[in-house]
C-alpha positions as CSV (number, residue, x, y, z in Angstrom):
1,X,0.0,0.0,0.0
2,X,1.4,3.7,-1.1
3,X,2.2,5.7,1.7
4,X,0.9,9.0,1.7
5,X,1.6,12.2,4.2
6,X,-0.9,14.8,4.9
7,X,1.6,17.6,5.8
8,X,3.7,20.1,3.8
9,X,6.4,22.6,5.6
10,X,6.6,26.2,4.6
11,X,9.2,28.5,6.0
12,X,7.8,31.6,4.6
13,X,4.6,32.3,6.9
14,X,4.7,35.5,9.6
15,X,3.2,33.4,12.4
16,X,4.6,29.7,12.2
17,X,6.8,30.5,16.0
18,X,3.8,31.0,17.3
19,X,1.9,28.1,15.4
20,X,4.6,25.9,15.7
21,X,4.6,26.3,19.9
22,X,1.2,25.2,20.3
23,X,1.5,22.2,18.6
24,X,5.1,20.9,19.6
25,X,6.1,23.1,22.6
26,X,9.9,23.2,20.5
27,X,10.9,26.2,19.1
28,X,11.3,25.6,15.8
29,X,10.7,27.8,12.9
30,X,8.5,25.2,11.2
31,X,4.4,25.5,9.7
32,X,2.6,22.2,10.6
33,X,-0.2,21.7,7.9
34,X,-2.3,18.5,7.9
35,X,-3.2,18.0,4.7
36,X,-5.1,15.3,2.4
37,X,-4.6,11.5,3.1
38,X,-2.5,8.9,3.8
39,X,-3.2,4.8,3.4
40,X,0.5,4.3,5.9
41,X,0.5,0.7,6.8
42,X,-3.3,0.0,6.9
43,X,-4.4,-3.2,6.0
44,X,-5.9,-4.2,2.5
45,X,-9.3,-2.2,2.2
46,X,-11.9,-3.6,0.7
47,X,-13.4,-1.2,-1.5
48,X,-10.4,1.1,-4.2
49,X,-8.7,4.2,-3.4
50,X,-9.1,7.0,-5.7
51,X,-7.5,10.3,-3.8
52,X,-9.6,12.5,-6.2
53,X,-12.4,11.0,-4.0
54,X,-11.1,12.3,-0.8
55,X,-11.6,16.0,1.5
56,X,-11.8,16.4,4.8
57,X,-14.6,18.4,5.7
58,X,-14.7,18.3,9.8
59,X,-12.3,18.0,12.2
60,X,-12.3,17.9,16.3
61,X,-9.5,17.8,18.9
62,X,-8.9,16.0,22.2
63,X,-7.4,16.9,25.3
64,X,-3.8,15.6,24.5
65,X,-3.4,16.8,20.7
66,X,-5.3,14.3,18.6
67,X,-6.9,15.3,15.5
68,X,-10.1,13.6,14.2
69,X,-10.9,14.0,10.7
70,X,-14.3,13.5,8.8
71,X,-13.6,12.3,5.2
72,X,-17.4,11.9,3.6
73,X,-17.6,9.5,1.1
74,X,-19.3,11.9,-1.4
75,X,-17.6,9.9,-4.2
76,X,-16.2,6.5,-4.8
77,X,-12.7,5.9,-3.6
78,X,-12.6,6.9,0.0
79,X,-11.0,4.2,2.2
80,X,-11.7,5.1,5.5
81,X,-14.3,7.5,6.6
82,X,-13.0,8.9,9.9
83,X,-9.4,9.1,10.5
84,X,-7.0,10.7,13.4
85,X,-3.4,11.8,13.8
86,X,-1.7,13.5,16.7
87,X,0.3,16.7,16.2
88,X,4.5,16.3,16.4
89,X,5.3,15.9,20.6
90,X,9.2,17.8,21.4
91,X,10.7,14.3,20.8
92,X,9.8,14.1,16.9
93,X,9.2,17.6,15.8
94,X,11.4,17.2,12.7
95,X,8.2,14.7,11.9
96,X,6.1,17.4,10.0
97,X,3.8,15.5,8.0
98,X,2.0,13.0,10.6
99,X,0.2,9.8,9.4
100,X,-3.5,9.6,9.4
101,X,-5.4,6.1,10.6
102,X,-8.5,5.5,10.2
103,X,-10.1,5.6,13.5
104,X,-11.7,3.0,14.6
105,X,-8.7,0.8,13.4
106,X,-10.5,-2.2,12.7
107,X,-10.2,-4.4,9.6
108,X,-14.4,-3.7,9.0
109,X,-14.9,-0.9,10.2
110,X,-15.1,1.2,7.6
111,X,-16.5,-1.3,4.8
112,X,-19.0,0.9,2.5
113,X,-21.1,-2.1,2.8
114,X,-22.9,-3.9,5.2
115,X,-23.4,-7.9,5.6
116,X,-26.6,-9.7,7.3
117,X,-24.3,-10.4,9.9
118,X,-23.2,-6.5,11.2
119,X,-26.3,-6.6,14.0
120,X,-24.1,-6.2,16.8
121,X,-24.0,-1.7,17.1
122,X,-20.2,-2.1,18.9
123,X,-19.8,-4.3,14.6
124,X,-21.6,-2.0,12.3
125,X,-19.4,-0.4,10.3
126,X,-19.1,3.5,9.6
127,X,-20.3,4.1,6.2
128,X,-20.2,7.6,5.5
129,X,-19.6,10.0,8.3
130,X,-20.1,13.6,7.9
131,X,-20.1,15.1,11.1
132,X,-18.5,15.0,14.5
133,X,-19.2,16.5,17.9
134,X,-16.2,16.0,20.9
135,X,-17.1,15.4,24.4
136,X,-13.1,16.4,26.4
137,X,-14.6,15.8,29.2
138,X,-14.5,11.8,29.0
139,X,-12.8,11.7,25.5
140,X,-16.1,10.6,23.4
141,X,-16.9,11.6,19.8
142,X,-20.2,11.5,18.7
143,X,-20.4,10.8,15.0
144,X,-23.6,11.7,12.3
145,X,-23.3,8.3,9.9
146,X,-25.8,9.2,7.3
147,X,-25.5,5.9,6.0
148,X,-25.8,6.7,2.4
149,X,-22.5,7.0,0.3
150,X,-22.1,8.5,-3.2
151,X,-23.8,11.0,-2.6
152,X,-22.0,13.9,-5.1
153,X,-22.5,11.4,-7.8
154,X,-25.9,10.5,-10.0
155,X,-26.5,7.3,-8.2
156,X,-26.3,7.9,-4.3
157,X,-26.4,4.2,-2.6
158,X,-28.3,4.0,0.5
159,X,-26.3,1.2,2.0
160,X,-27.3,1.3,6.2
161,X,-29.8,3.9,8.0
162,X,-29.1,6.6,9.5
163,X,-27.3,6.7,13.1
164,X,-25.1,8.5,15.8
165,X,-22.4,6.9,17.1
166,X,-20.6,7.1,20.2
167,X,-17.0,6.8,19.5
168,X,-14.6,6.1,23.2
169,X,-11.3,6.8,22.4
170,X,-8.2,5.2,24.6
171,X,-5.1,6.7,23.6
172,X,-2.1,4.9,23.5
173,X,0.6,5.4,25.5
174,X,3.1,5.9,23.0
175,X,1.0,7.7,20.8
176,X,2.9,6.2,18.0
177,X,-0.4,4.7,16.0
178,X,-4.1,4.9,16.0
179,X,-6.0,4.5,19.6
180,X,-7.8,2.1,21.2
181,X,-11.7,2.6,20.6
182,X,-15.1,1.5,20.7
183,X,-18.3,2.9,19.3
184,X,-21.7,2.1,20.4
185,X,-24.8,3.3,17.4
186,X,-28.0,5.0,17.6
187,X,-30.4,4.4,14.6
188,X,-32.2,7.5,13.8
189,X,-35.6,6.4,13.5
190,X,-37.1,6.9,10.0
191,X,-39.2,9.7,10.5
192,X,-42.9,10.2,10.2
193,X,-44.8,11.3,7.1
194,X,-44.9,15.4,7.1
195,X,-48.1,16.3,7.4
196,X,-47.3,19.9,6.0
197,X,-46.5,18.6,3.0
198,X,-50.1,17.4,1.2
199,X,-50.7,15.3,4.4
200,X,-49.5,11.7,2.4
201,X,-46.0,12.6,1.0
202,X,-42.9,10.7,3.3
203,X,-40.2,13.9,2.3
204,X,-36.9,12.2,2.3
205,X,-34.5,13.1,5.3
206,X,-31.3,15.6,4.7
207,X,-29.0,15.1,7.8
208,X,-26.4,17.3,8.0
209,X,-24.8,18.3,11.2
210,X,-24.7,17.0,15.0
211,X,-24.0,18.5,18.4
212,X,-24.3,17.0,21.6
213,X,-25.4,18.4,25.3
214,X,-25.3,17.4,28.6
215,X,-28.3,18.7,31.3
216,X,-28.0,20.0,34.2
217,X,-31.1,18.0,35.3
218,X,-32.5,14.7,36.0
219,X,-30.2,11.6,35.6
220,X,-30.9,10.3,32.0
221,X,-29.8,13.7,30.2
222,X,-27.2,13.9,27.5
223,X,-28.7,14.5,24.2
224,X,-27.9,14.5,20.7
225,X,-29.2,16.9,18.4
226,X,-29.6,16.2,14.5
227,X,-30.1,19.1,11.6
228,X,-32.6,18.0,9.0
229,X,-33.6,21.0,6.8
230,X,-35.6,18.8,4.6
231,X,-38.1,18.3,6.6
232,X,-37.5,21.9,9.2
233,X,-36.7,19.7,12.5
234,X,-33.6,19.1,14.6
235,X,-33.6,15.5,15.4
236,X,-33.5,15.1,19.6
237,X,-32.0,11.8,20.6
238,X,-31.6,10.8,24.6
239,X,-28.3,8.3,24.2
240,X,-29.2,7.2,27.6
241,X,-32.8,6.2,27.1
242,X,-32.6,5.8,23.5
243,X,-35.8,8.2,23.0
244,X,-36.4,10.2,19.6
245,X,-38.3,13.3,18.6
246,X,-38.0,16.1,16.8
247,X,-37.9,20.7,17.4
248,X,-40.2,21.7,14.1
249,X,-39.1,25.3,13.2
250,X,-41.3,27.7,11.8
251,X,-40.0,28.7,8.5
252,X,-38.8,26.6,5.9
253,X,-36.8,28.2,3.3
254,X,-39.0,29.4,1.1
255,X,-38.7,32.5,-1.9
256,X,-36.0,33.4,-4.7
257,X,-33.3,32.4,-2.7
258,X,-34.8,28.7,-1.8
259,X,-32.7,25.7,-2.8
260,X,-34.0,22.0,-3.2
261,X,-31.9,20.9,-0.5
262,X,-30.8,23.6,2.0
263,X,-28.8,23.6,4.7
264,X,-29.5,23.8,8.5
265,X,-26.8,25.0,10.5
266,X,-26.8,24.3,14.1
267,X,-24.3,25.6,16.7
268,X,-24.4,25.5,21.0
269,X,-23.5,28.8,22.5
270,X,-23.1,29.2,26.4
271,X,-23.9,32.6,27.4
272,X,-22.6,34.9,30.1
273,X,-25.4,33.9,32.7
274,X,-24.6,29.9,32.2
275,X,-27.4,29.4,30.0
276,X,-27.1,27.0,26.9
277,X,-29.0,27.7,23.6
278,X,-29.1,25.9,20.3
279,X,-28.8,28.5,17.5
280,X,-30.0,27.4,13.7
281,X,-30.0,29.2,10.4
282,X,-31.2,27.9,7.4
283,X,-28.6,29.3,4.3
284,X,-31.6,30.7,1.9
285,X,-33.5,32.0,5.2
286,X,-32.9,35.2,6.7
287,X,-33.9,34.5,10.2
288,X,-31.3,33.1,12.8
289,X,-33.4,31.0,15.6
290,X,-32.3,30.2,19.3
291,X,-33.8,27.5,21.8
292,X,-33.1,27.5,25.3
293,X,-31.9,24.1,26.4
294,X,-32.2,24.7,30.0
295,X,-35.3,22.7,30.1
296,X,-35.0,20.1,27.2
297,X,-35.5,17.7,29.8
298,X,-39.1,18.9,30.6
299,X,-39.4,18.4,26.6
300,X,-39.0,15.1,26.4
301,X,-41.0,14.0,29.4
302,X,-44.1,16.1,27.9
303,X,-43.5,15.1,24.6
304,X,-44.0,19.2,24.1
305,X,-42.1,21.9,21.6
306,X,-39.0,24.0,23.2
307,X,-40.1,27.5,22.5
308,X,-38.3,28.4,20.0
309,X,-37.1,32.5,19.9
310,X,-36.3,34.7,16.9
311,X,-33.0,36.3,17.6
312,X,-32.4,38.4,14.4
313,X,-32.4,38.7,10.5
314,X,-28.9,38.1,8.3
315,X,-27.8,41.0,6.1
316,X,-26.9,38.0,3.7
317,X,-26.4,34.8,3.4
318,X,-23.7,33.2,6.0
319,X,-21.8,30.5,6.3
320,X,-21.5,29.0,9.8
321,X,-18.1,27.7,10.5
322,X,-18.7,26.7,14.2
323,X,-18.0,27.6,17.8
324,X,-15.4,28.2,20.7
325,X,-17.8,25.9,22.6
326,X,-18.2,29.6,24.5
327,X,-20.7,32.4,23.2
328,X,-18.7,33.0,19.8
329,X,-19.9,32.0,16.7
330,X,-18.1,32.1,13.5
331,X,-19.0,32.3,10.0
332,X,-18.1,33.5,6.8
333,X,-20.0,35.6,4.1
334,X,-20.7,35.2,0.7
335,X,-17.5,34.6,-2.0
336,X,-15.2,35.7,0.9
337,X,-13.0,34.0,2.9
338,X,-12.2,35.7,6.2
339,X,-13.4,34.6,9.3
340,X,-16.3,36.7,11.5
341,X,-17.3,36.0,14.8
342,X,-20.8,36.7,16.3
343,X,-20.4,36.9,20.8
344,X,-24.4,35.7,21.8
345,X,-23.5,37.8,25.0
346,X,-24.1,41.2,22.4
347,X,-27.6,40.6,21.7
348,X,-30.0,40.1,18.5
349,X,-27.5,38.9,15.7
350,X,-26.8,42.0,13.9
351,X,-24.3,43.5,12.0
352,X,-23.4,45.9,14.6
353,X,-22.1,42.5,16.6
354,X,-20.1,41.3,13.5
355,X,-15.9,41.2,14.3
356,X,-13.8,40.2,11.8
357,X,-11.4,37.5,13.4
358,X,-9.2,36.5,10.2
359,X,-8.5,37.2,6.9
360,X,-8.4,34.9,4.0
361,X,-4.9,35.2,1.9
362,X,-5.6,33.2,-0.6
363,X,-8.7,31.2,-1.6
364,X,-9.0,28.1,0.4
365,X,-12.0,28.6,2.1
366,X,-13.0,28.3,6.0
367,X,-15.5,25.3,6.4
368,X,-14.9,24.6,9.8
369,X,-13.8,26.3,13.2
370,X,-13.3,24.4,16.3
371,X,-11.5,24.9,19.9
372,X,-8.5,22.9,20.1
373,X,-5.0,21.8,21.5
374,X,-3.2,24.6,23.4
375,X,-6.0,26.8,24.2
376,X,-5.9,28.2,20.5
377,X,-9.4,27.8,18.0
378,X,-8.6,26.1,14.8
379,X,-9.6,26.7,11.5
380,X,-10.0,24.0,8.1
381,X,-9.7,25.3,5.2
382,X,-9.9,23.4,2.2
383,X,-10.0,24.0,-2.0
384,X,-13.6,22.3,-1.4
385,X,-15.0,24.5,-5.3
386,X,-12.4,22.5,-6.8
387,X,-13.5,19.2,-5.3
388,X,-17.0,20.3,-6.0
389,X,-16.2,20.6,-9.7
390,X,-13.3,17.8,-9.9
391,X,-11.0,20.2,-11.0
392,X,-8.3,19.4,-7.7
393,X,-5.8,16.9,-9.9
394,X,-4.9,13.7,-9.1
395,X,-3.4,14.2,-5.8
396,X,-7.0,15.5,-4.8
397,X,-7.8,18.2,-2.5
398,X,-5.3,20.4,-0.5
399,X,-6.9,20.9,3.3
400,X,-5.1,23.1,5.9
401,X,-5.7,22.7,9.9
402,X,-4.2,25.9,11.4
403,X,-5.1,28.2,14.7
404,X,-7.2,31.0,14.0
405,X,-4.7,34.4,14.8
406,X,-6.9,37.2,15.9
407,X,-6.8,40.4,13.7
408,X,-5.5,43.6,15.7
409,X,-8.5,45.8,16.0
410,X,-7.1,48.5,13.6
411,X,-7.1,46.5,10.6
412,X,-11.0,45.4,11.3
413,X,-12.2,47.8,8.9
414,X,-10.3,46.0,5.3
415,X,-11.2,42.5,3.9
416,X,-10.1,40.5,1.3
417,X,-12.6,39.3,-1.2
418,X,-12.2,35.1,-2.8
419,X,-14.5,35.5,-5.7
420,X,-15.3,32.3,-8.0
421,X,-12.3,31.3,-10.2
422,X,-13.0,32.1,-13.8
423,X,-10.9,30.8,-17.0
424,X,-8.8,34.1,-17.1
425,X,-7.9,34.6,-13.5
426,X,-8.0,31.8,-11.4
427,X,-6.4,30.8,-7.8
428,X,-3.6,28.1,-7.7
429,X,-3.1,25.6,-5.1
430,X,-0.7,23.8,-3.5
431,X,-0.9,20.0,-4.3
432,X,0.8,17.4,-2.5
């Protein structure tokens, strides 16, 4: 089997020193960047590789440094569909380009195809995982497996239903492969006809991102909460009874701007009183929602709907890149590639609350923030147009896992605009 890096070194970036001492403690003047894919010494797969195939679109980090990577299979060709690697310790830092296992490590694990005989849920393999959510607490991912793979071809398979999985990682004590884990599933139950929708059409489920939550009440009460914009819900799921329903919101995305499928973002923000809220945006809507979670629990005993609050109309359409896991919220805005951040502490999101956090120099694009190793927030940023239009080459798609640097307040007021490539000026990237 080839053996692949996801890393390239670059001596010419302003901030590396800084960069570099988060992730290795060493001071050395070197730029980590975990990038693409790499086979190392896993075993035989049982389906081909095709790099072309693969982007990572999610990431999340643990307590001691490892990164998990989401790798959707939207095409034919990915091996693995979650996969981790831990950033360089003082010992190894000439290492710059760190493999990437798939995670779990298992032979199955990752089969794009099920067998009559994958009934046990600690056996089912991941099929296509596009979403992650980290609990540091106790070192648990949860995992959205949609279960359907293909899906940025003309044939989409539907291969195994729809489920969360709870992913226990136990590191290694050497660090020097994948961890130990095990993964329990959740089967989203197929969901009811929509009785908004001509009263006897089933509308086929979009799942698209997950988040997890913890109560501060009652003893069965961490929950796992599910964006499906094609039918207007967010999925609830109790992983310690097992118990499903669904938050219906009030507008679907409707108008000029509506899309077949749409998507839902979902974020948690923690506000300065202690209180937890689930914000959601739809991309074509221009109405940003918030629930107060502080008494989901009450929900699911009553079987009644959170109320659910309008907390302010988008200027344009956003991008939501994710959290600090505190009251920020970053996104992006349209054909630009700097990162803002939203603070749920300000008020109704409004411009007035927008801060720009961090300029795009080139145009990879942001697609996902997350807090990480160090104390830093990280950003992934990927050449995810070119994937979209199979234009990335046959080394595939260039991705780029790097801590978000804070702007100084007196250059808030200039931006640099990405606009689409065209045939007479286009960006280049970096292909390794």
């Amino acid at each position: 089997m080839r053996h692949r890096h996801i890393a390239t070194t670059d001596f010419d970036q302003s901030p590396l020193l800084l960069i570099l001492l988060q992730l290795t403690f060493w001071p050395v003047s070197a730029d980590r960047r975990y990038d693409h894919h790499l086979l190392g010494t896993s075993p035989a797969w049982n389906s081909s590789y095709d790099p072309r195939a693969v982007i990572h679109s999610r990431f999340q980090m643990t307590r001691t440094g490892r990164v998990i990577v989401v790798s959707p299979r939207f095409r034919p060709g990915v091996p693995f569909t979650l996969g981790s690697f831990r950033t360089a310790r003082p010992d190894d830092r000439a290492i710059v380009e760190p493999d990437v296992f798939p995670m779990p490590s298992g032979h199955d694990a990752h089969r794009p195809e099920t067998t009559a005989s994958s009934t046990d849920s600690s056996t089912v393999p991941l099929v296509n995982v596009v979403d992650l959510s980290i609990d540091n607490i106790n070192d648990v991912v949860w995992l959205l497996d949609v279960g359907v793979v293909d899906t940025m071809t003309g044939s989409p398979r539907r291969v195994a239903p729809a489920k969360v999985v709870r992913l226990e990682i136990d590191e290694d004590q050497d660090h020097g492969g994948p961890p130990k884990s095990s993964y329990k599933t959740f089967e989203i139950k197929k969901a009811e006809i929509d009785t908004a929708n001509d009263g006897d059409t089933e509308v086929s489920s979009c799942l698209q991102y997950i988040t997890t939550f913890r109560s501060r009440t009652g003893d069965c009460n961490h929950y796992a909460f599910v964006s499906d914009p094609a039918r207007s819900t967010v999925i609830v799921l109790n992983t310690d009874t097992g118990d499903q329903w669904a938050m219906d919101f009030p507008q679907k995305s409707t108008g000029p701007e509506a899309t077949p499928r749409d998507i839902l973002f979902m974020v948690l923000l923690q506000t300065a009183n202690g209180q937890t809220w689930i914000y959601t945006t739809y991309m074509s809507g221009c109405k940003v929602f918030a629930v107060d979670l502080e008494y989901i629990d009450r929900c699911t005993l009553d079987s009644a709907q959170p109320a659910i609050v309008e907390v302010g109309h988008k200027p344009y359409q956003i991008t939501v890149l994710g959290t600090d896991t505190g009251s920020q919220m970053y996104f992006r805005r349209p054909s630009e590639n700097e990162i803002w951040s939203w603070d749920a502490n300000y008020g109704p999101f409004h411009p007035i609350g927008f801060h720009l956090v961090s300029k795009g120099r080139d145009c990879r694009a942001p697609v996902h923030v997350a807090p990480g190793y160090g104390g830093f927030v990280y950003v992934l940023r990927n050449n995810f147009a070119d994937y979209v239009r199979n234009t990335t080459g046959s080394m595939g798609a260039y991705s780029l896992i790097q801590p978000v640097l804070t702007l100084p307040s007196s250059r808030l007021d200039s931006t640099t605009t990405c606009t689409m490539p065209s045939k007479a000026d286009s960006c280049s990237y970096q292909l390794i």
